[in-house]
ROZAGU-726515 format. One record per residue: x, z, y of N, C-alpha, C in turn; residue in three letters; chain. Coordinates in nm, 3 decimals. Example, Ala and Ser with C-alpha at 12.3 -4.5 7.8 and 13.67 -1.06 7.14 Angstrom:
residues 2
n_x;n_z;n_y;ca_x;ca_z;ca_y;c_x;c_z;c_y;resn;chain
1.319;0.780;-0.569;1.230;0.780;-0.450;1.320;0.780;-0.330;ala;A
1.285;0.708;-0.225;1.367;0.714;-0.106;1.290;0.787;0.003;ser;A
This chain:
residues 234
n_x;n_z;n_y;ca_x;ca_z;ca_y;c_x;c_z;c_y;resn;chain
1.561;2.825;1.113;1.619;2.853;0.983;1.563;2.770;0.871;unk;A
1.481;2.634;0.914;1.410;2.591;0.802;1.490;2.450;0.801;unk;A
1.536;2.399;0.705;1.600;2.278;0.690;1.598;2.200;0.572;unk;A
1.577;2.081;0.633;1.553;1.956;0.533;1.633;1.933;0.387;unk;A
1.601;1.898;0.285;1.744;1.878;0.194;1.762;1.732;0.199;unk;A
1.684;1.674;0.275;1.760;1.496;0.306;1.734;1.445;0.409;unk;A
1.771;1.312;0.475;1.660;1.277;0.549;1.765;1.229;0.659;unk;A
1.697;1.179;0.827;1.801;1.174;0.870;1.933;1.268;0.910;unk;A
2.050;1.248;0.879;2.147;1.296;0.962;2.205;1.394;0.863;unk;A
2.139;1.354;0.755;2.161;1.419;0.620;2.209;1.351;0.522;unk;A
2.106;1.237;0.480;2.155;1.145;0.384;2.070;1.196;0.256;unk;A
2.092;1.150;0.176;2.028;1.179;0.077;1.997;1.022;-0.074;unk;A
1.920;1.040;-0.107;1.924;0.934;-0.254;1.837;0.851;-0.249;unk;A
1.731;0.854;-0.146;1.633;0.774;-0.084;1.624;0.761;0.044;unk;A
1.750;0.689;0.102;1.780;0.626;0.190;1.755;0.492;0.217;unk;A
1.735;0.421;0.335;1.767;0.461;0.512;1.633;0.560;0.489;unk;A
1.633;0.646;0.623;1.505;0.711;0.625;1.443;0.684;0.779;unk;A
1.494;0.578;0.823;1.414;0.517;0.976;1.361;0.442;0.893;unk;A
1.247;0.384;0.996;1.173;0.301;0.950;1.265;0.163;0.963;unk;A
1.316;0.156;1.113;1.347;0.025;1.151;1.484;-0.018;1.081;unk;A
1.509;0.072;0.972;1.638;0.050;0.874;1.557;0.021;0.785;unk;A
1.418;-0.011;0.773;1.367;-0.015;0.582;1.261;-0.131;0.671;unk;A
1.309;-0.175;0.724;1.218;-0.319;0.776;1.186;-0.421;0.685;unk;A
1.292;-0.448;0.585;1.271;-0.539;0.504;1.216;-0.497;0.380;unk;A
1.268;-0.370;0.321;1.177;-0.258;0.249;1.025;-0.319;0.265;unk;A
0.980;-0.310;0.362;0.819;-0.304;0.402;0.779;-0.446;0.386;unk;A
0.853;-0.543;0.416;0.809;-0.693;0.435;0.820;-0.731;0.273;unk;A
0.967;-0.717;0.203;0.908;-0.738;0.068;0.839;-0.652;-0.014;unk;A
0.774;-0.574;0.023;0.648;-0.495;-0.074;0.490;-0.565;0.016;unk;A
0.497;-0.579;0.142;0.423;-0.690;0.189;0.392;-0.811;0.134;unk;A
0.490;-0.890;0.138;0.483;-1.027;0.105;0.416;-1.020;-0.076;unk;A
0.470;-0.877;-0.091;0.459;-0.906;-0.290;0.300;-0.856;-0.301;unk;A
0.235;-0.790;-0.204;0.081;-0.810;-0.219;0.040;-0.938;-0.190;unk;A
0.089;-1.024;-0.098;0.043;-1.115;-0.071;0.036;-1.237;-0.167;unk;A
0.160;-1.247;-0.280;0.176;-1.302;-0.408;0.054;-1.257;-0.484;unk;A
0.052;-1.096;-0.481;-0.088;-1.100;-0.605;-0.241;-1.111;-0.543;unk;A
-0.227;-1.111;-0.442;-0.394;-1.181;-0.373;-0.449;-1.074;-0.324;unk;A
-0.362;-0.954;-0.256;-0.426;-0.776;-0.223;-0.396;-0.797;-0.117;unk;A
-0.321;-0.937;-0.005;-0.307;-0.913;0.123;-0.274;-1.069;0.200;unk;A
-0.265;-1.074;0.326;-0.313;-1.221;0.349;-0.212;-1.237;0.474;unk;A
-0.162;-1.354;0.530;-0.108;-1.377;0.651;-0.261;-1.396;0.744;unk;A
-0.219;-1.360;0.810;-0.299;-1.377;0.956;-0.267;-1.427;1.118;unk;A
-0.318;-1.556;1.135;-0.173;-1.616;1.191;-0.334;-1.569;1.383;unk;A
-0.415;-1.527;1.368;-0.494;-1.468;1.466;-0.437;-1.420;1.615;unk;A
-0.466;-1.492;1.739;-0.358;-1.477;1.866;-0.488;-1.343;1.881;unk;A
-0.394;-1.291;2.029;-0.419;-1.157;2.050;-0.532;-1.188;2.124;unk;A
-0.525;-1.361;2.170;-0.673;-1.357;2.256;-0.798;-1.376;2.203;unk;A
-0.767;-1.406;2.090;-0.917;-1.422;1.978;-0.940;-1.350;1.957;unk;A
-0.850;-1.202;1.932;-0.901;-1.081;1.901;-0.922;-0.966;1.999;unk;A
-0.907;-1.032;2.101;-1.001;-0.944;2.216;-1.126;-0.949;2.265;unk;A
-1.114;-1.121;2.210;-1.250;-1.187;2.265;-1.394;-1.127;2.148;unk;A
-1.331;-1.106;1.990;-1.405;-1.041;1.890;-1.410;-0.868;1.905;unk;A
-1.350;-0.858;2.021;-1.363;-0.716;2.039;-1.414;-0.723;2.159;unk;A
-1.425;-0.813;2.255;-1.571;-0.781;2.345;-1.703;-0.809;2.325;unk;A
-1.677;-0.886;2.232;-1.835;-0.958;2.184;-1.861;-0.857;2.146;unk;A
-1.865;-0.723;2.073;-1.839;-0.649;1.969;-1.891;-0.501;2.031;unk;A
-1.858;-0.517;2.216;-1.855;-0.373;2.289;-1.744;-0.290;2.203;unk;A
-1.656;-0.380;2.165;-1.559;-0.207;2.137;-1.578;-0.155;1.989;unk;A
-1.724;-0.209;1.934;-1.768;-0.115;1.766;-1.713;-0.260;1.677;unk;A
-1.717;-0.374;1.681;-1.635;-0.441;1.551;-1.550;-0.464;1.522;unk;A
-1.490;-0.491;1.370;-1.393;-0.530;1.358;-1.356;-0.631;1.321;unk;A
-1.202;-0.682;1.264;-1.200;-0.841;1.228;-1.289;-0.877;1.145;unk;A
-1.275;-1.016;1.172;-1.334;-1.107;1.147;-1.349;-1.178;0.982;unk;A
-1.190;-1.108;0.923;-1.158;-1.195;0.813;-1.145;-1.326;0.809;unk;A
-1.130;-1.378;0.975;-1.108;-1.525;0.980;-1.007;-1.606;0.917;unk;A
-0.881;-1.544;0.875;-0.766;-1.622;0.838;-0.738;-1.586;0.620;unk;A
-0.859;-1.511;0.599;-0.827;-1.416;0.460;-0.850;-1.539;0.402;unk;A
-0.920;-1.625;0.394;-0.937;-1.762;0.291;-0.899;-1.877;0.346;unk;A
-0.766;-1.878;0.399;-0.674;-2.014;0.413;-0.629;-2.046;0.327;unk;A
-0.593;-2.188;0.289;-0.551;-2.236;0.179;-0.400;-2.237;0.186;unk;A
-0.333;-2.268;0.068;-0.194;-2.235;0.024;-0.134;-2.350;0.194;unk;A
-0.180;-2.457;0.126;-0.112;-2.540;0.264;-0.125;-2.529;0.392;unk;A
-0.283;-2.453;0.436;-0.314;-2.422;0.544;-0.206;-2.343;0.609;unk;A
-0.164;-2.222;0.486;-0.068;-2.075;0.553;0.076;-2.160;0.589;unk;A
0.117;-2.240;0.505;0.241;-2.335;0.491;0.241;-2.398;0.575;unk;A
0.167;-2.458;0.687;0.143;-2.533;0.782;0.210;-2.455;0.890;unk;A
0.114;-2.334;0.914;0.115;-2.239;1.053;0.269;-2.188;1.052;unk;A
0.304;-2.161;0.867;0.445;-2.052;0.918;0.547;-2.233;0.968;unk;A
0.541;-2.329;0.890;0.645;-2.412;0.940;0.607;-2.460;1.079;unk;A
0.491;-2.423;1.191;0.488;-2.427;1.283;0.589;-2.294;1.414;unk;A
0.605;-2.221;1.282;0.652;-2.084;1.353;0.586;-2.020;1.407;unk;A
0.410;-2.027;1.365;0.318;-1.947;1.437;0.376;-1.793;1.417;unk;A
0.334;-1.727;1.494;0.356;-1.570;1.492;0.239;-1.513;1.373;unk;A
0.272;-1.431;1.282;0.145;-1.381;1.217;0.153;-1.240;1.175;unk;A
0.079;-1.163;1.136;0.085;-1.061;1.046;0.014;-1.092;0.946;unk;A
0.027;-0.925;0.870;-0.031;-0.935;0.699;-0.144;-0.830;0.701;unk;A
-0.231;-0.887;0.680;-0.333;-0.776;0.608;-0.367;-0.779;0.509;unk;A
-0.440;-0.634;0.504;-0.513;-0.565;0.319;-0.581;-0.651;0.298;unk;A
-0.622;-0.716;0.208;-0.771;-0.778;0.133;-0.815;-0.693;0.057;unk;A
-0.910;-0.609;0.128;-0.998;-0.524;0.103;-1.132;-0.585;0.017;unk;A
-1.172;-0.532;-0.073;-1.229;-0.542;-0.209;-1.385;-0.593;-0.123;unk;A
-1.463;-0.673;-0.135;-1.592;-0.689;-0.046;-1.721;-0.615;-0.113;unk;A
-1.680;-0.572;-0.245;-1.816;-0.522;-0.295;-1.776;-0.362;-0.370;unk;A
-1.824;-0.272;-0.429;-1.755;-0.225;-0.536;-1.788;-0.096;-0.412;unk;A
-1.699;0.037;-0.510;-1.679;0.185;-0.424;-1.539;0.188;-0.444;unk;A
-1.432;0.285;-0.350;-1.356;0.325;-0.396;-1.317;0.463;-0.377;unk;A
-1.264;0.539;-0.486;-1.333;0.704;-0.514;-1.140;0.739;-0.532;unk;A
-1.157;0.881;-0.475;-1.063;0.956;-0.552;-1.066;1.101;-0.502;unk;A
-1.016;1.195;-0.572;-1.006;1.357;-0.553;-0.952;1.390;-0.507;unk;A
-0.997;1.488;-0.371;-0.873;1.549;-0.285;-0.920;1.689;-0.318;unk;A
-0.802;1.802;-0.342;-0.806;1.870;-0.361;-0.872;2.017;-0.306;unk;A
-0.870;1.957;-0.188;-0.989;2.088;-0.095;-1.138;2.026;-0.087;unk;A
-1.146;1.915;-0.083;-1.269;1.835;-0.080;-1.336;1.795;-0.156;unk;A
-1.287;1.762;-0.287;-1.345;1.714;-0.404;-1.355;1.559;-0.388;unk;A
-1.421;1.530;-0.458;-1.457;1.332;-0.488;-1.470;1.306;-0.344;unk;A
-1.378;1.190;-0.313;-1.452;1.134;-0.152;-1.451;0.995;-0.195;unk;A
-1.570;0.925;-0.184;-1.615;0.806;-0.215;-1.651;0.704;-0.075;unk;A
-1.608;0.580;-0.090;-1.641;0.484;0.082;-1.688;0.320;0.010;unk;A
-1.751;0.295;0.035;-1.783;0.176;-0.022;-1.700;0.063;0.034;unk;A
-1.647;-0.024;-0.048;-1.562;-0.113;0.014;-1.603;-0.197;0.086;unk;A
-1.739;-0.255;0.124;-1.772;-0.333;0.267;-1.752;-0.261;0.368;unk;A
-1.746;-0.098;0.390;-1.742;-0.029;0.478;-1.589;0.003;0.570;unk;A
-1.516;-0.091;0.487;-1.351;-0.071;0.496;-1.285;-0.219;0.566;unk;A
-1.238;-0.211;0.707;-1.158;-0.303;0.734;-1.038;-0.363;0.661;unk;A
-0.981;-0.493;0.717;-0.840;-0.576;0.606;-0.765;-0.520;0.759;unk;A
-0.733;-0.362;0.692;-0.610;-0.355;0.796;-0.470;-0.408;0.770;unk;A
-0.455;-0.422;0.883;-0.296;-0.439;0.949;-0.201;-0.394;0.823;unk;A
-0.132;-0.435;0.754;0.007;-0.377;0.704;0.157;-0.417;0.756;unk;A
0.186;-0.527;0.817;0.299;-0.558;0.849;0.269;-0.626;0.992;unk;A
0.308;-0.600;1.104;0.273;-0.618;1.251;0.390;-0.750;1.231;unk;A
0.320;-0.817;1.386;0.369;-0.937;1.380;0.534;-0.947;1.429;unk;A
0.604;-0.801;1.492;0.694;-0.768;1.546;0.797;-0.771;1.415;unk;A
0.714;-0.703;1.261;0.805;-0.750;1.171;0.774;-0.558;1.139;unk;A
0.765;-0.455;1.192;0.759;-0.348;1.177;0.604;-0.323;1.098;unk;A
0.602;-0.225;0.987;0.469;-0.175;0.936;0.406;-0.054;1.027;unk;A
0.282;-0.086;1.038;0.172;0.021;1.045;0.176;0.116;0.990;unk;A
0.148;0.241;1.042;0.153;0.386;0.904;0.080;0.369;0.824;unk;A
-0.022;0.297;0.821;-0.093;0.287;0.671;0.008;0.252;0.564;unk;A
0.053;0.125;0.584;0.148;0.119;0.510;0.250;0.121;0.490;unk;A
0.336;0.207;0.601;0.469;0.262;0.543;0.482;0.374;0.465;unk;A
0.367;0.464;0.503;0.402;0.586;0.428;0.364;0.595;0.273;unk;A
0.285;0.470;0.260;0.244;0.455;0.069;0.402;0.432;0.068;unk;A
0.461;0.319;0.102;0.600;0.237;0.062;0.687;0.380;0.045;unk;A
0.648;0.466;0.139;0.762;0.535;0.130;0.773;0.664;0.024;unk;A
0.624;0.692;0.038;0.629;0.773;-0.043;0.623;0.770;-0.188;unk;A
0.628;0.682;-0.228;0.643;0.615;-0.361;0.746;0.608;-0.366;unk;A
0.883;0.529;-0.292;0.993;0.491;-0.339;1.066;0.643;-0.320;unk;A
1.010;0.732;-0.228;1.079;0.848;-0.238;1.034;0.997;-0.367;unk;A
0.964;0.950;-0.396;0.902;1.016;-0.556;0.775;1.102;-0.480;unk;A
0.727;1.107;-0.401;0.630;1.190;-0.362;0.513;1.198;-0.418;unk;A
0.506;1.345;-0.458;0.362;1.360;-0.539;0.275;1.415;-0.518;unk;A
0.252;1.485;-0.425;0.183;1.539;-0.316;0.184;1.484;-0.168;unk;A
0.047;1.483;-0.123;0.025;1.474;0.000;-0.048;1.521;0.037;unk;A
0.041;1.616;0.193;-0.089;1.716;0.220;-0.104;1.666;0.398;unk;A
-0.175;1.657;0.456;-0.227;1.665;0.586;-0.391;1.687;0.641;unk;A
-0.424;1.639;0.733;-0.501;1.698;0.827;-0.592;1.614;0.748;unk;A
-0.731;1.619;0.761;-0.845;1.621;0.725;-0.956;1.485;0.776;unk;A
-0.838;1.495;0.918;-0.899;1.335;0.968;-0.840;1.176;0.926;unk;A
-0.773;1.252;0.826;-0.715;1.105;0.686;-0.820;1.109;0.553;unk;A
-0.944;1.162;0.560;-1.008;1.144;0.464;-1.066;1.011;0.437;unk;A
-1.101;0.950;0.539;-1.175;0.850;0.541;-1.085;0.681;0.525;unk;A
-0.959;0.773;0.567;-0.842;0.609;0.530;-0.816;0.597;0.419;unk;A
-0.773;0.718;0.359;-0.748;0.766;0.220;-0.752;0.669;0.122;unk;A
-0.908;0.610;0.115;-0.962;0.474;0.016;-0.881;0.354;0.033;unk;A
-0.850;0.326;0.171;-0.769;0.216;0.182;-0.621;0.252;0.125;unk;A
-0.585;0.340;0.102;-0.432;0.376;0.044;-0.454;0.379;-0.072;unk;A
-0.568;0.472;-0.137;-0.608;0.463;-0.304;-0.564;0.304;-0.328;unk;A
-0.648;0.202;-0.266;-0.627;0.066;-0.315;-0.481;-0.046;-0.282;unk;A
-0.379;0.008;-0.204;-0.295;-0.016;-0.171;-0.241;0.015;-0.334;unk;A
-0.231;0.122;-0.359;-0.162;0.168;-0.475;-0.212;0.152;-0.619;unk;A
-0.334;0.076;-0.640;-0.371;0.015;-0.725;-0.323;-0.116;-0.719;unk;A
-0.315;-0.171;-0.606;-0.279;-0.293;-0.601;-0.104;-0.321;-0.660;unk;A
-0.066;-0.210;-0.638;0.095;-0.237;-0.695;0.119;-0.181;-0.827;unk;A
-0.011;-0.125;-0.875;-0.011;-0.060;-1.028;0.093;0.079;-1.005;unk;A
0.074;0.112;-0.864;0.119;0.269;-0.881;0.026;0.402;-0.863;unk;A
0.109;0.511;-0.965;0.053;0.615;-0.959;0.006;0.670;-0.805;unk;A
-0.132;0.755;-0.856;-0.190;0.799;-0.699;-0.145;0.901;-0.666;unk;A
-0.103;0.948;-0.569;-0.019;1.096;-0.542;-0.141;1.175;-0.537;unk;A
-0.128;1.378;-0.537;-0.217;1.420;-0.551;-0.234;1.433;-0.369;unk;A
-0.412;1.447;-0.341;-0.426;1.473;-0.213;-0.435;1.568;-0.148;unk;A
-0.426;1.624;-0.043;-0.483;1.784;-0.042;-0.481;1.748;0.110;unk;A
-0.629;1.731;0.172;-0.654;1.743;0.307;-0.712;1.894;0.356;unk;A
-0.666;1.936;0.438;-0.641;2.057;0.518;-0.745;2.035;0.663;unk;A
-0.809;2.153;0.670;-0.873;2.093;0.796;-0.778;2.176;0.909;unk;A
-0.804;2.109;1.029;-0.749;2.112;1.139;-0.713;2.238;1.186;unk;A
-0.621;2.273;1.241;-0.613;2.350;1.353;-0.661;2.315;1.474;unk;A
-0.717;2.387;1.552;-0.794;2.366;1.653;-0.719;2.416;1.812;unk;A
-0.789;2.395;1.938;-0.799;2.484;2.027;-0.877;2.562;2.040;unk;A
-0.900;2.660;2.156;-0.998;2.683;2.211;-1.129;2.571;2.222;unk;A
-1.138;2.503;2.236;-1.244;2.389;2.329;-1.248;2.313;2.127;unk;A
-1.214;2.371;2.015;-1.202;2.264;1.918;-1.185;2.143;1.940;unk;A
-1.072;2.119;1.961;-0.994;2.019;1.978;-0.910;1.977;1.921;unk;A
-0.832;1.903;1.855;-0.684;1.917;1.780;-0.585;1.923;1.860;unk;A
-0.469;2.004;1.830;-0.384;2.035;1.845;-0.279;1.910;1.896;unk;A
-0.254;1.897;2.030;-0.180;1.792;2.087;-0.035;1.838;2.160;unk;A
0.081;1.806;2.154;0.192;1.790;2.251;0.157;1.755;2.359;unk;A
0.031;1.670;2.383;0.023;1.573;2.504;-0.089;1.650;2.609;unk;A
-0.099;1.714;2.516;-0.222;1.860;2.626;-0.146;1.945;2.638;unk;A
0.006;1.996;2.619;0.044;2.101;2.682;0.053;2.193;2.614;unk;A
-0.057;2.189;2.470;-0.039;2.342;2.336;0.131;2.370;2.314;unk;A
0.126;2.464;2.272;0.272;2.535;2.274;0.367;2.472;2.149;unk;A
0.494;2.450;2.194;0.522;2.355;2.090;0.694;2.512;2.030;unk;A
0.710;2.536;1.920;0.804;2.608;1.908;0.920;2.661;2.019;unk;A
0.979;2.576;2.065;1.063;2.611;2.159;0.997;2.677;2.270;unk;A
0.854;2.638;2.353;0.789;2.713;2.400;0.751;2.860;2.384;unk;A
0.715;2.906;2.250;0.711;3.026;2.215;0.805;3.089;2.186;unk;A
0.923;3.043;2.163;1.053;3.089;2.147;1.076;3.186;2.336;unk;A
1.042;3.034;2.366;1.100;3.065;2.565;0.955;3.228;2.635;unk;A
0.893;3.280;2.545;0.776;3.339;2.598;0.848;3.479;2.517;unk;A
0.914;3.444;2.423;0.984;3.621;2.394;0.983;3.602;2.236;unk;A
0.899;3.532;2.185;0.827;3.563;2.040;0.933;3.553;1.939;unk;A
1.005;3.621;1.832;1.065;3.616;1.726;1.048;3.483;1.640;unk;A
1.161;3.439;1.615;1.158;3.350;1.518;1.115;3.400;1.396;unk;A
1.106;3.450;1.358;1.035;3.513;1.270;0.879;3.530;1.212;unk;A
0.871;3.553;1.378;0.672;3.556;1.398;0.633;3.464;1.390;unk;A
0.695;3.388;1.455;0.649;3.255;1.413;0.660;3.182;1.338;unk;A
0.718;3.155;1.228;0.711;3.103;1.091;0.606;3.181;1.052;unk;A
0.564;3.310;1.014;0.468;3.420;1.013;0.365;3.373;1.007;unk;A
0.286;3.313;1.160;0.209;3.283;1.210;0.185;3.124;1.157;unk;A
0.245;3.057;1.179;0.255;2.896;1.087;0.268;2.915;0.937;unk;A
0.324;2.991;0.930;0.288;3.027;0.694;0.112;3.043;0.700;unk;A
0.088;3.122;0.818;-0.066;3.154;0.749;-0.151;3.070;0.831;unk;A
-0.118;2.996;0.939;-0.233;2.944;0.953;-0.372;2.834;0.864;unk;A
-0.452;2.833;0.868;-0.581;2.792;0.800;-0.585;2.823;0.646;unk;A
-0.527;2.978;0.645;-0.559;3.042;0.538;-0.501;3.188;0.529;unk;A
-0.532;3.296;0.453;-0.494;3.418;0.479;-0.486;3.456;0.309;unk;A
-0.389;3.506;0.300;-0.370;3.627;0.169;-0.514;3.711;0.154;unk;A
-0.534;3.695;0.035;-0.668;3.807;-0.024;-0.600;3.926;0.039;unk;A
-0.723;4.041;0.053;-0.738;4.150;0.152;-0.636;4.220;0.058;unk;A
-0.639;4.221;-0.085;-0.612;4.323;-0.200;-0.440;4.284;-0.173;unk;A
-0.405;4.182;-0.139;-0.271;4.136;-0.059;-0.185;4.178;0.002;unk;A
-0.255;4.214;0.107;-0.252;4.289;0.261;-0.201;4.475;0.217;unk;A
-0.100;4.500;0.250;-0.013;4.638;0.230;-0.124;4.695;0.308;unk;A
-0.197;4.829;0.375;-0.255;4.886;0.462;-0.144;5.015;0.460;unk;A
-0.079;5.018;0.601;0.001;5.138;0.606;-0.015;5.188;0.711;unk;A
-0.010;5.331;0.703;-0.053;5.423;0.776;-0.018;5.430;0.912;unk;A
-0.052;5.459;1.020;0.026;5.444;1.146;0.124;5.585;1.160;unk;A
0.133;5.649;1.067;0.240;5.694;1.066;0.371;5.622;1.018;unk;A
0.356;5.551;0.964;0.462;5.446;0.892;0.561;5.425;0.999;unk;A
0.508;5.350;1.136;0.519;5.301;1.252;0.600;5.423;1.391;unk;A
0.573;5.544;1.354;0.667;5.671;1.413;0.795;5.660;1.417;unk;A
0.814;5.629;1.521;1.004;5.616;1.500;1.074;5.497;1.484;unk;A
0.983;5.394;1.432;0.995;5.262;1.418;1.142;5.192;1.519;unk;A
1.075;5.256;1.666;1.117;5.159;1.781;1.232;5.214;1.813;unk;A
């Protein structure tokens, strides 16, 4: 009973809402960091960057090998038709800070921050940066998710400085868990709606149960009614 007011198969005023319909969406808000000096071609084969990821055991990251090519250098590779992507040019010195609303100030120093990926060499964006693109062009002013986006967070703060846009407000939520504290996966088998539907449970209860999870109504909230209430009920 819960339904979208846009989106696919809907339509709506901030349309396409696939990604692979807003392909070019992403490449010119790409390319236009790359005009103001917030993001870089990277013309890097996949075997150099395996080889910096064995040297590495697995813990480093790029290199920043391609971030200070010269205008003709980049002009060279694309009229070669090298394959490339785009990355962040991440700030090398400095902090970058902002307020999330369950957490307060979360601060990361910018050497501590990779020049990620924004536009893959396939031509498709990374979620880092589709969901700034998107959620900006779709008016979004809130963002709420899981808790293990705190630490990317900084790299999006500066995405959105970089285009001189407003910062949406944050509100990271911590996790739902398993048993074993774990997060909550499709790919482990946790119960996905239709599952609990197929076990007996009311549609009902379950919205119920998903309204309140990782938080509960004050006690003074909570009706307390008598188990006589419940006589006759059934």
């Amino acid at each position: 009973g819960l339904n979208y007011d846009e989106g696919p198969g809907v339509g709506g005023p901030n349309g396409p809402y696939v990604q692979s319909e807003r392909k070019e969406i992403y490449r010119k808000y790409a390319e236009e960091l790359v005009a103001k000096g917030h993001a870089y071609y990277c013309f890097c084969t996949a075997e150099r960057l395996q080889q910096l990821h064995d040297e590495s055991d697995g813990v480093g990251g790029y290199d920043r090998h391609c971030r200070n090519l010269s205008a003709d250098e980049v002009a060279a590779h694309l009229a070669n038709g090298e394959p490339y992507v785009i990355r962040q040019k991440i700030p090398l010195d400095g902090v970058t800070s902002y307020t999330d609303e369950v957490f307060g100030e979360i601060s990361m120093e910018n050497k501590e921050m990779q020049d990620q990926i924004l536009l893959k060499a396939d031509g498709y964006p990374t979620y880092n940066f589709a969901h700034v693109v998107d959620d900006y062009l779709m008016g979004v002013t809130h963002v709420v998710r899981g808790s293990e986006y705190l630490t990317s967070t900084p790299k999006y703060v500066l995405l959105y400085d970089a285009f001189g846009w407003e910062v949406p407000v944050y509100v990271h939520c911590p996790l739902i868990t398993d048993e074993e504290h774990h997060k909550l996966s499709k790919r482990c088998g946790h119960s996905s709606y239709e599952d609990l539907i197929e076990q007996g449970f009311l549609t009902e209860a379950v919205v119920n149960f998903v309204a309140l999870l990782g938080w509960s109504p004050p006690e003074s909230a909570i009706p307390r009614l008598s188990p006589d209430h419940y006589k006759g009920s059934l």
